[in-house]
C-alpha positions as CSV (number, residue, x, y, z in Angstrom):
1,X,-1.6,9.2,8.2
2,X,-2.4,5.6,7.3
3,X,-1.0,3.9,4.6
4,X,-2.5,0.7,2.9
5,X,-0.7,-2.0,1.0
6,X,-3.2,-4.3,-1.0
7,X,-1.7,-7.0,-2.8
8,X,-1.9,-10.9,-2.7
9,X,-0.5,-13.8,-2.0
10,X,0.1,-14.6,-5.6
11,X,1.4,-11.5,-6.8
12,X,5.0,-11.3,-7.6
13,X,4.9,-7.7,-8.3
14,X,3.7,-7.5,-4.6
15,X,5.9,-10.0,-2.8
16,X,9.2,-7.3,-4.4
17,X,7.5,-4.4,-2.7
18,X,7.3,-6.5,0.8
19,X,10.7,-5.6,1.4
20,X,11.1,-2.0,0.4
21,X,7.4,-1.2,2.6
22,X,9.4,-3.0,5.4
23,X,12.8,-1.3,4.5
24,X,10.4,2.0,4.3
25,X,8.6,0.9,8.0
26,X,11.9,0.7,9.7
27,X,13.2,3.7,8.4
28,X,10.3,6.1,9.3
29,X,8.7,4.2,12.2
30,X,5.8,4.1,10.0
31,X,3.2,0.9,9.9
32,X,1.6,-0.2,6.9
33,X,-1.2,-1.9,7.0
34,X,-1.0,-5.2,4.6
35,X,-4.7,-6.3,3.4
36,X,-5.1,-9.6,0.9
37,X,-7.3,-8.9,-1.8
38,X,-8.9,-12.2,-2.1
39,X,-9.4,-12.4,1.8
40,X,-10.4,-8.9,1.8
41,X,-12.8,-8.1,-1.3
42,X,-15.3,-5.5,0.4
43,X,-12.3,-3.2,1.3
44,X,-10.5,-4.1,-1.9
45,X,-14.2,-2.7,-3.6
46,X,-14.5,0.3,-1.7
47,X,-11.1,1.5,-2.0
48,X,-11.3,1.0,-6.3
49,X,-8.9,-1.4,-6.2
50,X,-7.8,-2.6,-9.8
51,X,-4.2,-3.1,-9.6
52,X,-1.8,-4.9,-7.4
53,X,0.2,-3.8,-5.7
54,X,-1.3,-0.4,-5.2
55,X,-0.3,1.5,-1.4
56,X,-2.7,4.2,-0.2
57,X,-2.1,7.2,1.6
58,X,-4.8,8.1,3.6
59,X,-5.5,11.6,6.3
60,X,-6.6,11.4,9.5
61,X,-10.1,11.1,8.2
62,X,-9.5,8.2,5.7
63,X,-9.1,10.3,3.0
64,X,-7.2,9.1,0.2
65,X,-4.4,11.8,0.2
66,X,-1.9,9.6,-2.4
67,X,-2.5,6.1,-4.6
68,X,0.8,4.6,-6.2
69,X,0.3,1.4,-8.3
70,X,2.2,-1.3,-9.8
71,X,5.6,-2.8,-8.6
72,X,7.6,0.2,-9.6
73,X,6.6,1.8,-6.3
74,X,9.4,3.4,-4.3
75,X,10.1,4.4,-0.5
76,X,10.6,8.2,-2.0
77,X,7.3,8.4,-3.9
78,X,5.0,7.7,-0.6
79,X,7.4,9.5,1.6
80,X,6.4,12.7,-0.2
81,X,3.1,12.7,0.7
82,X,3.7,11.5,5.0
């Protein structure tokens, strides 16, 4: 599994999640991969990006197996789907 965290620098909604993706990192020995929007357009564009924060859940073959969006995102919610 892979799991993507686009957000911004500039996003308050995404600077609160910061800390329960790394509270969730520690806990399951999990990485997330962090990628800026502004610095990162193309990948923001090809994974339909349109609201920040949003954390992917992708398969083994980059799959999107789970999308969560908005700051009400919780440790639980992507932990269902690792």
């Amino acid at each position: 599994m892979k799991i993507l965290k686009f957000g911004a620098d500039w996003c308050t909604s995404c600077k609160t999640l910061n800390a329960v993706m790394e509270t969730w990192e520690d806990a399951t020995r999990s990485k997330v991969e962090y990628v800026d929007v502004d610095k990162n357009r193309q990948s923001a564009k090809d994974h339909r990006i349109m609201t920040m924060p949003t954390v992917l859940v992708l398969d083994e073959t980059g799959n999107e197996v789970a999308r969560y969006t908005g700051g009400k995102i919780t440790e639980s919610a992507i932990a269902a789907h690792i």
